[in-house]
C-alpha positions as CSV (number, residue, x, y, z in Angstrom):
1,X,205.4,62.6,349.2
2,X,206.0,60.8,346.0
3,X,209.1,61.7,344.0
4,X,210.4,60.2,340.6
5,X,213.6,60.4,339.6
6,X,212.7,60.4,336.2
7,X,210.0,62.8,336.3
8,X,211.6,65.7,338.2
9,X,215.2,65.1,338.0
10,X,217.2,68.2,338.8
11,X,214.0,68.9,341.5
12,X,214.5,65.3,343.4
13,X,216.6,66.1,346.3
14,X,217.4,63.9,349.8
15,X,218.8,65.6,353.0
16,X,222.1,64.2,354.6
17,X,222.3,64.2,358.3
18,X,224.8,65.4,360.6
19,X,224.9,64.7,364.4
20,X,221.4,64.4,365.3
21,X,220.5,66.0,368.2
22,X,223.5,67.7,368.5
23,X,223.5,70.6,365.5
24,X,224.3,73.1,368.2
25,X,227.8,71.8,368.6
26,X,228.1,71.0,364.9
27,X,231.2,73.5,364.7
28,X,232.5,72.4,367.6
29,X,232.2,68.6,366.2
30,X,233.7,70.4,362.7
31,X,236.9,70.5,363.8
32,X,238.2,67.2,364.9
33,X,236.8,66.2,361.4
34,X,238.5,69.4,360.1
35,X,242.2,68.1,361.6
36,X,241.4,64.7,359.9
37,X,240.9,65.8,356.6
38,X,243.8,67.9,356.5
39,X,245.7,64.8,357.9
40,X,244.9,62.6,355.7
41,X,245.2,64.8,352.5
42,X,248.8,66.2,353.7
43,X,250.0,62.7,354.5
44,X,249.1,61.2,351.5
45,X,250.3,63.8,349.0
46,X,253.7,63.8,351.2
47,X,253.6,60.3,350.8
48,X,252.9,60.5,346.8
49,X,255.8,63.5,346.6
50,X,258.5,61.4,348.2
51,X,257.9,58.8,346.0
52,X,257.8,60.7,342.9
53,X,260.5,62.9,343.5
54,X,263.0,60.1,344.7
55,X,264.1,58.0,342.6
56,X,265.1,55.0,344.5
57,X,261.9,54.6,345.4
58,X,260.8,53.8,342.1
59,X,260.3,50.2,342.6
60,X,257.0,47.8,342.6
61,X,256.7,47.9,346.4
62,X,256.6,51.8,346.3
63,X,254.4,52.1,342.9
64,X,251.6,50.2,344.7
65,X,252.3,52.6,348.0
66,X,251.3,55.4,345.9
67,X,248.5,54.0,343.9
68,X,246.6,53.5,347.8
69,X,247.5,56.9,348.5
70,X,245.8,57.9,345.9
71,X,243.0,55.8,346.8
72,X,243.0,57.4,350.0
73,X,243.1,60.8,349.0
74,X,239.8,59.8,346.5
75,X,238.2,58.5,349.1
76,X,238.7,61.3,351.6
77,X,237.8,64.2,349.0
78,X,234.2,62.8,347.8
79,X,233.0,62.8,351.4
80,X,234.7,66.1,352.3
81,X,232.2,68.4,350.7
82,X,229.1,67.2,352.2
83,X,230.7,66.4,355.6
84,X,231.9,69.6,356.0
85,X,229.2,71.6,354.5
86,X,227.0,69.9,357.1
87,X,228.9,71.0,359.8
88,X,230.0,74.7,358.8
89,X,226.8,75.5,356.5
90,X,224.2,73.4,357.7
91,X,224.1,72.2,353.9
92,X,221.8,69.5,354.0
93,X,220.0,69.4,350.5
94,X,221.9,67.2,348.3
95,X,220.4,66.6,344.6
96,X,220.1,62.9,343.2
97,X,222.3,63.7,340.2
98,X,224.8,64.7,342.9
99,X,224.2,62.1,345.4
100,X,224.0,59.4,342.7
101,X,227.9,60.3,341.8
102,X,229.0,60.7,345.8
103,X,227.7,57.1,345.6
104,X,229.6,55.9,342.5
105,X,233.0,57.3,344.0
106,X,232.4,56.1,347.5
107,X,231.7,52.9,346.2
108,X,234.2,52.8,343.5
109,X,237.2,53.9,345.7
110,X,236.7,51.3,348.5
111,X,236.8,48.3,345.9
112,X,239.8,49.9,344.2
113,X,241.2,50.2,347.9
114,X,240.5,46.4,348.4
115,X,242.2,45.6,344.9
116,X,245.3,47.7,345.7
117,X,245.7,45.8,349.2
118,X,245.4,42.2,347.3
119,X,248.2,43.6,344.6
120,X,250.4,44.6,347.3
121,X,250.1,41.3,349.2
122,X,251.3,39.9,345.6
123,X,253.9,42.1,345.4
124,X,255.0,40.9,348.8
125,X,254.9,37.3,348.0
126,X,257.2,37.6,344.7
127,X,259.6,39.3,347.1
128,X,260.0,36.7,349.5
129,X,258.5,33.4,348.1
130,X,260.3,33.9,344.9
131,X,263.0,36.5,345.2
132,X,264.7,36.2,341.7
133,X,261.9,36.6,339.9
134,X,260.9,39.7,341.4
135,X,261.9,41.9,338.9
136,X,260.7,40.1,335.9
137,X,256.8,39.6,337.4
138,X,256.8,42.6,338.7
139,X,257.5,44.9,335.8
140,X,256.4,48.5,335.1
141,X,254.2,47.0,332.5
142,X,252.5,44.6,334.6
143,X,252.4,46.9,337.5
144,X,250.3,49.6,335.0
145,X,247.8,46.7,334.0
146,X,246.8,45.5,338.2
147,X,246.3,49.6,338.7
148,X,244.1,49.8,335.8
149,X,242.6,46.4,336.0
150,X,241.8,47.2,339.5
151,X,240.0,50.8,339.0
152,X,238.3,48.9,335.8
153,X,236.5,46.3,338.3
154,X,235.5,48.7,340.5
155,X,234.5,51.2,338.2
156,X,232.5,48.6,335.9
157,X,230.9,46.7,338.8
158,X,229.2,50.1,340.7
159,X,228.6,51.4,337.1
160,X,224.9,49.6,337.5
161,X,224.2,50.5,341.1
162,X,223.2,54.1,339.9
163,X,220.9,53.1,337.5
164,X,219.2,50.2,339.7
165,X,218.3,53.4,342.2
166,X,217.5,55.3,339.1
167,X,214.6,53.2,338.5
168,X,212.9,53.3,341.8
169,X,210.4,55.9,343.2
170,X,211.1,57.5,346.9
171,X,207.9,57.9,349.1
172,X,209.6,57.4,352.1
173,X,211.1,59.7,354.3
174,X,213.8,61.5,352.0
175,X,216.2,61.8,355.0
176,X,219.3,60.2,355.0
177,X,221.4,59.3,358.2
178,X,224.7,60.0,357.2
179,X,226.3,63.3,355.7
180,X,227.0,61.4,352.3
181,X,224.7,58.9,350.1
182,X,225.3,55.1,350.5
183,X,223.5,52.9,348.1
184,X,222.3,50.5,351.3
185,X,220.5,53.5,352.6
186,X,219.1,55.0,350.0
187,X,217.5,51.7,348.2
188,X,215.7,51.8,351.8
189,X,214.2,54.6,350.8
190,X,212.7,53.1,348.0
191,X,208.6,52.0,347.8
192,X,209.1,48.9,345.6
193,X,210.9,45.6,345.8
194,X,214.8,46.2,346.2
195,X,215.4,42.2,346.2
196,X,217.3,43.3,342.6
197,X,219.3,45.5,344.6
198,X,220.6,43.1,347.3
199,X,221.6,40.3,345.3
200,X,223.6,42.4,343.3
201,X,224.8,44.3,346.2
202,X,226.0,41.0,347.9
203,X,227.5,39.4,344.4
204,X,229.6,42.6,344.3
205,X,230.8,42.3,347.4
206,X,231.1,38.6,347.2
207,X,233.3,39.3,343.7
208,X,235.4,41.6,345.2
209,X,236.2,42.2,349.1
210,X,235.1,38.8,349.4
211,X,237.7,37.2,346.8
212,X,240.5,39.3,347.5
213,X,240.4,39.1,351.5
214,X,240.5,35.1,349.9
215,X,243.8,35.9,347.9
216,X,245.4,38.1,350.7
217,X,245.0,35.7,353.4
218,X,246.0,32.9,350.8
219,X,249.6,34.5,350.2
220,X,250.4,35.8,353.8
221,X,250.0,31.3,354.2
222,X,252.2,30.8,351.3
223,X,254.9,33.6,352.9
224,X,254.6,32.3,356.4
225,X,255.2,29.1,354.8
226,X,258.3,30.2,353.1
227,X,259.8,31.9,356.0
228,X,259.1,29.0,358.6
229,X,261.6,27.2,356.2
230,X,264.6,29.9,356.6
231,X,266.7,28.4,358.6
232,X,267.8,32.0,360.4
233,X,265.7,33.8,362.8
234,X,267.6,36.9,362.1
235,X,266.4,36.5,358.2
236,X,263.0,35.1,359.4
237,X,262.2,38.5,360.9
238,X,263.4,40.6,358.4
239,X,261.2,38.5,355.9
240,X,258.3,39.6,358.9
241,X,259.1,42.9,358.9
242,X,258.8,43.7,355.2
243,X,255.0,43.1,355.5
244,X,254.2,44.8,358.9
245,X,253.1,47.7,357.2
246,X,250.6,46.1,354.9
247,X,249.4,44.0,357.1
248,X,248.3,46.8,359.4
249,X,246.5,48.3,356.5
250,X,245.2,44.8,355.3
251,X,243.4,45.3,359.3
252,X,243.0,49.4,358.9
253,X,240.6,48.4,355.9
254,X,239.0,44.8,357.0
255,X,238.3,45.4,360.6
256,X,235.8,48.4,360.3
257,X,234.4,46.8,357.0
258,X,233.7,43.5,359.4
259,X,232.6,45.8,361.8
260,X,230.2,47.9,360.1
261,X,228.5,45.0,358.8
262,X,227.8,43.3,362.1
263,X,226.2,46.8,363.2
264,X,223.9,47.0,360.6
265,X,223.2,43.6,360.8
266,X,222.8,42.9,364.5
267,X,223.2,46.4,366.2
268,X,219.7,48.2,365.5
269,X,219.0,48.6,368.9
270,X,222.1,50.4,369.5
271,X,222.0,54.8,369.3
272,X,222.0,56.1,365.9
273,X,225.4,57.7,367.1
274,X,227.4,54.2,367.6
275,X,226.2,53.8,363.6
276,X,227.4,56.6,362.0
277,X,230.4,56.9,364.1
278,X,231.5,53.5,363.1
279,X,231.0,54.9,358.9
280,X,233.1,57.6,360.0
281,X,235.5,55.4,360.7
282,X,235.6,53.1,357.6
283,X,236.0,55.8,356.0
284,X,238.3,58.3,357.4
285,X,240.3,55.7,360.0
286,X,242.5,53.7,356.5
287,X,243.6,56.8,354.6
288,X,244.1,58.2,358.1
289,X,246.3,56.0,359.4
290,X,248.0,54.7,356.3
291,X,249.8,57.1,355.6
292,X,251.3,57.8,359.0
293,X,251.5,53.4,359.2
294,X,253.7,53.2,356.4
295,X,255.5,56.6,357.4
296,X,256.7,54.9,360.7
297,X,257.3,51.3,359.5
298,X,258.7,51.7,356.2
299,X,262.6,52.8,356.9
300,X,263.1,54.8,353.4
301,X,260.0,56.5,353.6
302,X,260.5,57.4,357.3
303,X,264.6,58.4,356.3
304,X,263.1,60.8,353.3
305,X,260.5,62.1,355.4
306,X,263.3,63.5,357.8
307,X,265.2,64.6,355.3
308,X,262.4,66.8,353.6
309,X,261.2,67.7,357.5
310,X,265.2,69.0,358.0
311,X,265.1,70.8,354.8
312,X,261.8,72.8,355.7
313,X,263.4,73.4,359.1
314,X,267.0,74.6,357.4
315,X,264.7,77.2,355.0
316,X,263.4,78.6,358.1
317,X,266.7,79.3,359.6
318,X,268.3,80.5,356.7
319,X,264.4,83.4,356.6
């Protein structure tokens, strides 16, 4: 069956897919993903609070911190509704319209992510390779224009990939293998040439991921440069330590993007299982684990935490 997008719009639906073979256990599989989501969305709002709500932690490092917790917490709430209506409701009928925007935010978010990681490895390289001019680069003002300069890029660059899928008619199978809409999978889908659709696919990629994983690995050289010239060890690791926690979610985000690709690329004889399980976890593993990264490593974080964990804990004595 043969469906246009433009000629029956709000009637043109694809179905998302849950576990195949395994909708029986759906609501058993519901609630690891269930803990997850609740994870992820407590963490990073805890991590947003503390920042706002303290005030020594209004500096650049810390301003960034939030602006990938919000990232995080994007990401994580425009898969939530179609993961878990899958799961509890069996909600499998998703409308273009609808599926077109999933896309755009998916999309979006993950090249914001990507931007957000390369600022912070910036903001890491003022503070040790040039210390004194920390707080002159690095200024409210300038930290403003990298958030919005980097939700601009994204936004401006996905913009079109709605609108490339727009143009396409579907008579392929309508069935999608994951529980949320992917442009890759759904230009599959398409009957016509989607050569358009890979080039630009790959010079967005190339323009962002590709450029900043450049620029990141580019300043972690310049600061390992820097702090091979210190003449303490004691100072040396200090220097170290201040990027530990970025540089595990530099890895968080890189190393299931690297890994996804080789799957798709080289892993089609694998199960369908190994595929989606490996989405899952470019998507849900970084604002996962970032939160909880940054809650362990970073000492003022971890110290406010505590305190707001005591306080909770004092309340409920005092009940």
């Amino acid at each position: 069956m043969t469906i246009s997008y433009n000629s029956s719009l709000q009637k043109a639906t694809f179905f998302l897919t849950g576990f195949q073979g395994l909708e029986d256990l759906h609501g058993w599989i519901s609630i690891p993903f269930c803990f997850i989501y609740l994870t992820v969305i407590v963490g990073n709002l805890t991590i947003l609070h503390i920042i706002h709500t303290d005030v020594t932690l209004h500096e650049p490092m810390y301003y960034f911190l939030a602006m990938l917790a919000l990232t995080d917490l994007g990401l994580c709430l425009s898969t939530l509704p179609t993961v878990l209506g899958i799961f509890w409701f069996d909600s499998r009928e998703i409308g273009i319209p609808a599926c077109f925007t999933q896309l755009f935010f998916i999309h979006t978010l993950s090249l914001v992510e990507s931007s957000v990681l390369l600022s912070m490895s910036i903001d890491r390289y003022v503070a040790i390779c040039n210390p004194l001019r920390y707080s002159t680069v690095l200024t409210p003002t300038h930290i403003v224009k990298m958030g919005l300069s980097s939700m601009l890029r994204s936004a401006l660059l996905i913009l079109p990939l709605p609108f490339l899928l727009k143009r396409f008619q579907y008579c392929h199978s309508h069935v999608l293998s994951h529980a949320y809409c992917l442009h890759l999978e759904i230009m599959k889908l398409a009957c016509s040439s989607i050569i358009v659709n890979h080039i630009y696919g790959l010079f967005v990629v190339a323009c962002t991921v590709g450029v900043d994983s450049l620029l990141i690995f580019l300043s972690y050289a310049l600061i390992l440069r820097t702090v091979l010239s210190i003449a303490s060890s004691q100072e040396r690791l200090q220097a170290l330590n201040t990027c530990v926690s970025h540089i595990c979610a530099v890895l968080l985000f890189y190393i299931p993007m690297i890994g996804l690709s080789f799957l798709h690329h080289f892993g089609e004889h694998l199960p369908h299982t190994v595929h989606l399980l490996m989405s899952y976890v470019y998507l849900l593993v970084p604002p996962l684990m970032n939160p909880i990264v940054y809650g362990i490593k970073t000492k003022q974080i971890r110290i406010r935490f505590a305190k707001k964990f005591e306080f909770v804990k004092s309340l409920r004595g005092f009940q």
